[in-house]
C-alpha positions in Angstrom: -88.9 -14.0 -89.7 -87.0 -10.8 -91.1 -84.9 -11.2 -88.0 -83.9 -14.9 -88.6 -83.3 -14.5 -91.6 -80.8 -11.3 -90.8 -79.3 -13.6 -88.4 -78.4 -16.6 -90.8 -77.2 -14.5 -93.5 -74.8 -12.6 -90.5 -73.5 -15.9 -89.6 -73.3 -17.5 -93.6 -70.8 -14.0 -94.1 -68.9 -14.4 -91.3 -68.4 -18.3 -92.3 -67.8 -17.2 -95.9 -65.0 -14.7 -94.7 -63.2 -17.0 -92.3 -62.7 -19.7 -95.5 -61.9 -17.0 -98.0 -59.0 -15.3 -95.3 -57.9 -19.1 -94.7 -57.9 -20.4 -98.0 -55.4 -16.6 -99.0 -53.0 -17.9 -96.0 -53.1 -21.4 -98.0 -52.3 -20.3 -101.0 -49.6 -17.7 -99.7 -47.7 -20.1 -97.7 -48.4 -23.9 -98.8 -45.8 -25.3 -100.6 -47.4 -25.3 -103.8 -45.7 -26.9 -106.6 -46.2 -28.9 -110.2 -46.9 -32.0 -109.5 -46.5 -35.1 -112.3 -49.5 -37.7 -112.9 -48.6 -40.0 -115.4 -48.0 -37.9 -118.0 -49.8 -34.7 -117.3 -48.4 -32.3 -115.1 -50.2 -30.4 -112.7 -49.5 -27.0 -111.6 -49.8 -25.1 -108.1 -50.9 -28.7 -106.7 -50.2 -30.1 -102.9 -50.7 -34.1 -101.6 -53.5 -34.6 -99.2 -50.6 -35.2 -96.8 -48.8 -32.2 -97.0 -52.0 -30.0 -96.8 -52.9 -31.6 -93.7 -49.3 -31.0 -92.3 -49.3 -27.7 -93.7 -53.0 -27.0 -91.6 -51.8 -28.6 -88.4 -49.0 -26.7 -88.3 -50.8 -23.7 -89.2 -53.5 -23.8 -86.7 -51.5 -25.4 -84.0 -53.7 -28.6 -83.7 -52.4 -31.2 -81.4 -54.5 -34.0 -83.6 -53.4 -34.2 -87.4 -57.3 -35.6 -86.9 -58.5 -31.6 -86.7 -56.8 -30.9 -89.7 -58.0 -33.1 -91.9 -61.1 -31.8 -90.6 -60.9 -28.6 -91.5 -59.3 -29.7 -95.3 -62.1 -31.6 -95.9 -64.7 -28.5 -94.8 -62.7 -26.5 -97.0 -63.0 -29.3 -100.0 -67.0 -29.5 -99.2 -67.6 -25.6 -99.3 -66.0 -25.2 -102.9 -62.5 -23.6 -101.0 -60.6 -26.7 -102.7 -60.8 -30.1 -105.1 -59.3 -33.2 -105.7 -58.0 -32.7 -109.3 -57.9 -36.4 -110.4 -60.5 -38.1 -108.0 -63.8 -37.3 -107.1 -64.6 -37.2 -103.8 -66.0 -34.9 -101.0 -63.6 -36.4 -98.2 -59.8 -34.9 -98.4 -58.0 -37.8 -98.2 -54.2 -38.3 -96.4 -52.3 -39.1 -98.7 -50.9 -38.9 -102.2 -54.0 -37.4 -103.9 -53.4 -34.0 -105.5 -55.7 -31.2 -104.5 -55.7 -27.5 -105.7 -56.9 -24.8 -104.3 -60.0 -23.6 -105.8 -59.9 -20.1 -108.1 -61.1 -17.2 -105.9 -63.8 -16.5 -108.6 -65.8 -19.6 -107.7 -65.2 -19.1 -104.3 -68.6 -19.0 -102.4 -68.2 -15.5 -101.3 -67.7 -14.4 -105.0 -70.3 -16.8 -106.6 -73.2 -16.3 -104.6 -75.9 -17.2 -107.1 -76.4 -20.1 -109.6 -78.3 -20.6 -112.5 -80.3 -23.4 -114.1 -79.2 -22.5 -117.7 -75.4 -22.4 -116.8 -76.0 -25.6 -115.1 -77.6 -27.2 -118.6 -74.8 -25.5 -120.8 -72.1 -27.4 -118.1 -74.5 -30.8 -118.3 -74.5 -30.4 -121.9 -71.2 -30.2 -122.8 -69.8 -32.9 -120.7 -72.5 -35.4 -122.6 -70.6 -34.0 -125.6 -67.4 -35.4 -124.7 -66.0 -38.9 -123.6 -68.1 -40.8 -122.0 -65.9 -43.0 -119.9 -64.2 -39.7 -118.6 -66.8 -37.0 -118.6 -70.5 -39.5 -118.5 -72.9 -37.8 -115.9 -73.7 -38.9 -112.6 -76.7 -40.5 -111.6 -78.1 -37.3 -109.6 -76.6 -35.1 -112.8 -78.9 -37.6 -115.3 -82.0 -36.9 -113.3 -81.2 -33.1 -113.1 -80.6 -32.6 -116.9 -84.0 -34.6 -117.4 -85.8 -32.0 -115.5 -83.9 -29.1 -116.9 -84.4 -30.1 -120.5 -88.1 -30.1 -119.6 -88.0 -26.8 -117.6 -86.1 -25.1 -120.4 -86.9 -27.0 -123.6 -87.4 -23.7 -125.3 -84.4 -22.6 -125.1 -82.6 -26.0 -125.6 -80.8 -24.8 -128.9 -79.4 -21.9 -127.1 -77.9 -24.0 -124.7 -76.5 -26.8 -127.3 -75.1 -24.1 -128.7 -73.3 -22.6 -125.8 -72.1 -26.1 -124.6 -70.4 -26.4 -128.4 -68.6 -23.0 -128.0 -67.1 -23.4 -124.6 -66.4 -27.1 -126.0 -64.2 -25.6 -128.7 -62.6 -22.5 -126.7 -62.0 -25.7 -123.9 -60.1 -28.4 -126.5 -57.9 -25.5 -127.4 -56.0 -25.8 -124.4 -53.1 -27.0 -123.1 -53.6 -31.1 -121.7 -52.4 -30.1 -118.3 -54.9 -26.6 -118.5 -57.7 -29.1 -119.5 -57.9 -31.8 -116.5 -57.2 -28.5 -113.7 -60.1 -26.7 -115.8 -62.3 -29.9 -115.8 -61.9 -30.4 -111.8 -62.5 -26.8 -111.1 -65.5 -26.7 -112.8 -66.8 -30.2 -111.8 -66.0 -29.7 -108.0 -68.0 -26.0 -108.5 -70.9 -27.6 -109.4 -70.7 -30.3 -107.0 -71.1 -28.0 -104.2 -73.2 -25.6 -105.6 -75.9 -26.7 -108.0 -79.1 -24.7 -108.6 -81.3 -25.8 -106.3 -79.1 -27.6 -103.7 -79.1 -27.0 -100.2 -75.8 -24.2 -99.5 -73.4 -25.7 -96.8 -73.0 -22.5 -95.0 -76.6 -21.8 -94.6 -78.8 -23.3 -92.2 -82.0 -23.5 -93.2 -84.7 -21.1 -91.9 -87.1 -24.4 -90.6 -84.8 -25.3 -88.4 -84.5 -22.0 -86.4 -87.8 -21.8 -86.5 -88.4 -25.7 -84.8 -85.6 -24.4 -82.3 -87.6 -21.3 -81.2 -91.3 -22.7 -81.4 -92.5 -24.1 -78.2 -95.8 -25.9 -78.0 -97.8 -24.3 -75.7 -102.1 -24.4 -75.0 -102.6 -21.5 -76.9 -100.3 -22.4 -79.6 -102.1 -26.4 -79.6 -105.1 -23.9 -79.7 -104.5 -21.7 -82.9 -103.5 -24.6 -85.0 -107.3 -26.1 -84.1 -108.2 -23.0 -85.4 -106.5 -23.2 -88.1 -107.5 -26.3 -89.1 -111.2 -25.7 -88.5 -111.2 -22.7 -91.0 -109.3 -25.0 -93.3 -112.3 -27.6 -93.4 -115.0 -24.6 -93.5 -113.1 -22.7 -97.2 -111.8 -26.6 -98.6 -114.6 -28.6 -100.0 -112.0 -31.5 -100.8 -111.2 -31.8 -97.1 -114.7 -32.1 -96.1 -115.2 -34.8 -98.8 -112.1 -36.5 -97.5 -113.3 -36.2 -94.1 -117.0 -38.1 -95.0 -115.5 -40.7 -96.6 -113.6 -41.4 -93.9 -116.7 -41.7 -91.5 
């Protein structure tokens, strides 16, 4: 299992670094530039369109097809986000997208944590409604995180009403880039939510495990000793007779 495991987390780096070195060239040689949406104007900003262009060109694909594919990875692993819409699916076309700041980069933010995730919950209940109201996933996972840390609720109120404060001090245009980074962060990277890059440990373990006679063998064992030390399994198993 310690193997496995090794192996995975090899292959999650490796992932991590290609993205990270891809993402540098991005933002080194994309044309980059403020872009105007109704009246806000967003800075360091590039079209759907143009990033795919740019990614073609960049990787020599022969089908503009590939390099939407890779955008939209990049979107989906937290490398980039749509700073107006919400979506998980780079779109070609006129939709502004920014790249992502290197601090919330996978490869720099490798571990999440529930009471961040409330203080970020918190404070967008805190604000407009129309423009900030939770999701239907984020409604169930601030239920379960008021119960898990109801204890420590008024800490986190608190939090969400300082970063509030520190956040309405800023400049409009700041204020919607700030809101998409941190929205499109916690889209691909809440506390408890599967991790893109990693693959999960079951499935290399259902693509090494063969079912053989002596493996059919040990889980009759197994199951034998289970209904010898578990009362409850015995009583299931009379009723059933």
């Amino acid at each position: 299992m310690q193997r496995l495991t090794s192996d995975g987390s090899k292959h999650s780096k490796y992932c991590t670094l290609q993205l990270d070195s891809l993402s540098l060239r991005i933002a080194e040689s994309a044309p980059l530039k403020t872009h105007k949406y109704f009246r806000v104007a967003v800075p360091q900003a590039l079209t759907g369109q143009t990033l795919v262009a740019f990614l073609q060109e960049l990787m020599a694909f022969d089908d503009p097809a590939d390099a939407l594919h890779l955008a939209t990875l990049l979107l989906q692993h937290g490398y980039l986000f749509p700073v107006i819409e919400h979506s998980l699916v780079v779109k070609d076309d006129n939709t502004l997208y920014r790249l992502q700041l290197p601090y919330f980069w996978p490869s720099h933010a490798t571990h999440t944590d529930n009471v961040e995730y409330a203080i970020y919950l918190n404070k967008r209940l805190m604000r407009n409604e129309q423009k900030h109201g939770l999701e239907e996933d984020e409604v169930e996972a601030y239920n379960k995180l008021l119960e898990l840390l109801g204890h420590m609720w008024g800490f986190i109120t608190v939090q969400a009403e300082m970063q509030l404060k520190m956040q309405k001090e800023k400049k409009k245009s700041d204020k919607v880039v700030y809101d998409s980074e941190e929205r499109a962060f916690w889209r691909t990277r809440r506390p408890g939510q599967a991790n893109c890059l990693e693959q999960h440990v079951q499935k290399i373990e259902k693509k090494l495990r063969k079912c053989t006679a002596a493996g059919y063998k040990k889980e009759l064992e197994r199951l034998r000793f289970s209904l010898k030390t578990k009362p409850w399994l015995k009583a299931l198993k009379a009723s059933e007779t």
